[in-house]
N, C-alpha and C positions, 0 to 999 in steps of 0.2 A: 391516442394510446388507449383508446376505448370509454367507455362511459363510467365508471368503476366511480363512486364518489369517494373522496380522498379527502382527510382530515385539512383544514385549511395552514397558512406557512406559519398565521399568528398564531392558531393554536397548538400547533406543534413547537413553537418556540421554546427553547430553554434557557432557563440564567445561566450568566458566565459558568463557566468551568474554572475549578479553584485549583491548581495545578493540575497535571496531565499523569498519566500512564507512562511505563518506559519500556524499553525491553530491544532486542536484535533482529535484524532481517536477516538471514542463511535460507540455505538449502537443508534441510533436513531431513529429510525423507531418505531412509535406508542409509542414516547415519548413528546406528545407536552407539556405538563404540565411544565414537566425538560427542552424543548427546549427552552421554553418561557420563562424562569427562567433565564436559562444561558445568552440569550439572551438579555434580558436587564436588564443584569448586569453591575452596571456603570464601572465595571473592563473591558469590552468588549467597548475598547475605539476605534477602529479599528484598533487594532494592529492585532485580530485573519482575517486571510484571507480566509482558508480552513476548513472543516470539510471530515472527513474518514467516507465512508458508504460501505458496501459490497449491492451488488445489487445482485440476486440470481436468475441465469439462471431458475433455478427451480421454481421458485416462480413467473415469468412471462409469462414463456410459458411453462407449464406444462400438454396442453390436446393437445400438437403436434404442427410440423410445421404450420405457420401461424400466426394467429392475438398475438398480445402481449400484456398482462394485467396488468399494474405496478401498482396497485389500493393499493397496500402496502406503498408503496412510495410516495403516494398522497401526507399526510397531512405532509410530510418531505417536500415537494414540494412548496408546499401552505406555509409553516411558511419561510422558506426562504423566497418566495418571496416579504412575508407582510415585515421582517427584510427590504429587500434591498428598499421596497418601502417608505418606514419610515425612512430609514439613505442611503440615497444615497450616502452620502459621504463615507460608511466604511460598503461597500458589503461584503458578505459572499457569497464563494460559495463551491459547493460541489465537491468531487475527488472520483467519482463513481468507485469500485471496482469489475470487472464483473466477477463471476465465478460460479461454480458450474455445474450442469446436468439432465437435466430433464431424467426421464426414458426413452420416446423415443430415445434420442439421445445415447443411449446405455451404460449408465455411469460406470466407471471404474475405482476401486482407492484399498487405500491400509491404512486399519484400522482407518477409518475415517466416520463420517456422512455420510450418501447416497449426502449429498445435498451440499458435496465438489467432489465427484467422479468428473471425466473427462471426456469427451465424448471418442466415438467411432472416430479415425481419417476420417471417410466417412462425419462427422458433423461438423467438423470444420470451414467450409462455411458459417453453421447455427450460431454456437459460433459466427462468425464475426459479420453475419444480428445483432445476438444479442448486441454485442457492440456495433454496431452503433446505433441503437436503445434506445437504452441505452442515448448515449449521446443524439439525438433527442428530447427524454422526459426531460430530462432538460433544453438544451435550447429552448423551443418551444418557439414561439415570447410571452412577456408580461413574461417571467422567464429570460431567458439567466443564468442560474445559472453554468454553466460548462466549460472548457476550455481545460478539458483534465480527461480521462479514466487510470485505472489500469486493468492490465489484469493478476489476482490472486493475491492469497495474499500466502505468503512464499509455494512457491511450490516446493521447496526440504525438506518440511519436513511431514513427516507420516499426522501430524493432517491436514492437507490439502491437503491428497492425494498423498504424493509422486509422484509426477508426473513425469516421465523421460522428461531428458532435449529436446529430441526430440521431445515430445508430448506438450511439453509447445511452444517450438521452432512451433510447427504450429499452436499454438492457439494464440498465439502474431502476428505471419503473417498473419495472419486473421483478427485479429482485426484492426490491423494497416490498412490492403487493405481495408478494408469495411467503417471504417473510413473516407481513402480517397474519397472512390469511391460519399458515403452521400453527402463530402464535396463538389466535384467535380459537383454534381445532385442539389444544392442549398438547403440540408436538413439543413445547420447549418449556424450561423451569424459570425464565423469563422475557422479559420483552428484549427482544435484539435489536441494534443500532445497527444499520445497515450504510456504508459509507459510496460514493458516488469514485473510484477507483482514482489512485495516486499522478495528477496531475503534473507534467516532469518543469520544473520551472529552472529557468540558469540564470544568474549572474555572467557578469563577465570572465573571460578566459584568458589565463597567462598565456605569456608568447610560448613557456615551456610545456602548457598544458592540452592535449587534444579531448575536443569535447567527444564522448562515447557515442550523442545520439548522432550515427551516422545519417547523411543526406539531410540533416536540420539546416535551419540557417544559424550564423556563428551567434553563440547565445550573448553576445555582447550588443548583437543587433532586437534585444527582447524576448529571446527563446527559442522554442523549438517550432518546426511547423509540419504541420497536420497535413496528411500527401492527398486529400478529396474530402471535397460536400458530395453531400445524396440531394441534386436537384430535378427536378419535375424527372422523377425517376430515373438519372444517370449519375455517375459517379464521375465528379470533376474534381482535377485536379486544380489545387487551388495553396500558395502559402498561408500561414496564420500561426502568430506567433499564440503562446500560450494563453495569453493575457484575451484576447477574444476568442480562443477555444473556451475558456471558461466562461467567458460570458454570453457567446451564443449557444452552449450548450444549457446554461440555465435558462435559459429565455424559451431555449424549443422544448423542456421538460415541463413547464407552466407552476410548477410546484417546489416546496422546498422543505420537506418535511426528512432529508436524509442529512450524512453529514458530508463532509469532503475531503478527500484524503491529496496531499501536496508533497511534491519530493523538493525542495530547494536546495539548489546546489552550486557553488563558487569554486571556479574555477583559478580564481586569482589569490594571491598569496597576501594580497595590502587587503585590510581591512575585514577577511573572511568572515568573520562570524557575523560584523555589523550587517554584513552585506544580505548573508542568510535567513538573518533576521528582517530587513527589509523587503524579499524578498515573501515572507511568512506574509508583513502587514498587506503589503499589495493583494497578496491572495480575500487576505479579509477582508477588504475596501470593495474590491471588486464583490463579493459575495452578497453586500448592501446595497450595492449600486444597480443588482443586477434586477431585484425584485420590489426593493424597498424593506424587505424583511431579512434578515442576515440569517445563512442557513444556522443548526443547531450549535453543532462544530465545525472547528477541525483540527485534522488530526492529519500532522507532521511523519507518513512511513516510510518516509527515509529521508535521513540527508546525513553525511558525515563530510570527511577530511580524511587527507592522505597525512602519509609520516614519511613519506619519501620526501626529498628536497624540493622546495623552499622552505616546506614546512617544518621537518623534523618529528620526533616524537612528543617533543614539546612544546610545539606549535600545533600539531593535532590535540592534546590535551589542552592548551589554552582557546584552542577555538571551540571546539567540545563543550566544557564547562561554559563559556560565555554565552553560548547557542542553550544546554540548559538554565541558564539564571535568566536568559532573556525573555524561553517562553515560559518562563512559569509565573514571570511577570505580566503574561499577556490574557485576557480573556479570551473564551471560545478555544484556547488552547486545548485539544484533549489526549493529545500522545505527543512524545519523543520518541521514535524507533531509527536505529542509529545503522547506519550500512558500513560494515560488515563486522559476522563475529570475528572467524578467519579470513587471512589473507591466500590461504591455500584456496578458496574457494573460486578464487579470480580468474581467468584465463591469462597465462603469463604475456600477452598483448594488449590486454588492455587497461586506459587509461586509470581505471580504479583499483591496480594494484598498490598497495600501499594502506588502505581502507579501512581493512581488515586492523581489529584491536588485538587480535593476537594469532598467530601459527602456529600449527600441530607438527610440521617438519623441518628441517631435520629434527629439529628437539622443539616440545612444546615451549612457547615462549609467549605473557602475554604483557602486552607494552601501556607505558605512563595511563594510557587515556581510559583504560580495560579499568586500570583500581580507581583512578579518578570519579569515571562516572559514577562506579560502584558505590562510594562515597560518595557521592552528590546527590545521587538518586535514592540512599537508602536515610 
């Protein structure tokens, strides 16, 4: 990944993280009506800290190397920063998720959207400019709304391109260098934590529940699997449960100076929360085991619970609450980002309707777990 020297994994080390960040995963992009909404909700007492946005390689630089057009992302832009300028005291900011591929850049994936493919590895330089840019547009002076980038969202599984751990492995050292490099040239108001993108991990699955990541193996069998290695330059198809996606991904990266972003998710109704939480520790055991140095963080961007049956409303609020008391008891802990705000947002087929802490239709309505956190996290 070139000769660049790169700070070492000891010295980039951090001490624990003394509780975490919180905040929603949505779509919001050309939602101001619903952002506005949620927004000054008096339930939004500034406990939420974060909001989840996917920012889409494609969608910015789409007519070739060169200028970058984030006009998508404007009025997501704009309404935060009327938020922060109206409640100073209980900012919101945004955890830009940078992925995707423009057709230039040669894009390459596996049973997915064109606009999750991966680049060509000659682009991955590009992919960085584009991270850093990325965060640039956020904090420009008169916003500061960002403090740190995702770079992909569960990239061991089909619906986001299966991406081999090598080919992720250099789009995370890209981002992370370019990153620096911004930080280094005076583009940002300060250092960014750059995360290595949301790792999709499972528990086990009720007999009533179907697991989303389609073509995975059933996550009761250890996870999800990753559909190709990039070997002596072909792309083979290959199973791998999450748990050696993460660890031969850190191994073929040689470094460990980013953090890690994790989705844990149960599908079973007995013991959810413990399960999610165990589910967290594996992630961190592995992360020591992989280098001898434990990466900086991590940071939990997504995981929730349904309120549909087994669970109820008040089984999704009791697993909630116990999923935050557990990791804020944990080290290396650095976010809780909770899937979903709406349930409108879900496609009425799949397994994660129910998710959502509250709906906008027929009548806005928002459920036990929506004030609970509110309260827990504030």
């Amino acid at each position: 990944m070139g000769n660049i020297k790169l700070p070492s994994a000891e010295a980039a080390a951090l001490p624990p993280v003394r509780g975490f960040m919180d905040g929603w995963n949505e779509v919001l992009t050309g939602w101001g009506v619903t952002f506005g909404k949620w927004a000054a909700s008096p339930s939004n007492n500034g406990s939420v800290r974060y909001v989840r946005q996917i920012i889409d390689w494609n969608e910015v630089q789409n007519g070739g190397p060169g200028a970058f057009d984030f006009t998508r992302y404007w009025a997501l832009r704009e309404h935060l920063r009327e938020w922060n300028t109206e409640n100073p005291q209980r900012p919101l900011r945004i955890l830009p998720v940078c992925m995707g591929c423009p057709q230039w850049a040669q894009p390459w994936g596996y049973q997915c959207p064109v606009y999750w493919n991966w680049c060509h590895e000659s682009h991955d330089g590009q992919f960085g400019t584009f991270v850093a840019e990325t965060l640039k547009y956020f904090d420009a002076p008169g916003y500061r709304l960002v403090d740190a980038v995702e770079i992909w969202n569960e990239p061991n599984t089909p619906e986001f391109g299966a991406v081999p751990y090598s080919r992720f492995a250099g789009l995370v050292w890209n981002g992370q260098y370019y990153a620096g490099l911004y930080y280094q040239q005076g583009n940002y108001s300060r250092p960014m934590t750059v995360l290595a993108g949301g790792i999709a991990m499972f528990g086990p699955a009720s007999k009533t529940s179907t697991c989303v990541q389609g073509g995975t193996s059933p996550p009761g069998e250890g996870g999800s699997m990753n559909g190709w290695s990039y070997e002596n330059g072909k792309f083979v198809r290959i199973p791998m449960t999450w748990q050696t996606y993460l660890k031969s991904f850190q191994e073929s990266i040689q470094w460990s100076t980013f953090d890690l972003g994790i989705h844990p998710y149960v599908f079973s109704s007995e013991g959810t929360a413990a399960k999610i939480l165990t589910l967290f520790d594996e992630a961190k055991n592995l992360t020591v085991q992989a280098s001898g140095v434990p990466l900086r963080n991590l940071w939990v961007t997504e995981t929730g619970c349904s309120s549909r049956s087994p669970w109820g409303q008040q089984g999704q609020q009791d697993v909630l609450l116990s999923v935050t008391e557990g990791l804020a008891q944990r080290s290396r802990c650095k976010a809780m980002i909770v899937y979903r705000m709406w349930d409108d947002s879900e496609p009425a087929n799949s397994p994660f309707v129910g998710y959502g802490l509250g709906r906008l239709t027929p009548a806005e309505e928002k459920k036990q777990a929506w004030w609970a956190l509110h309260a827990a996290w504030a």
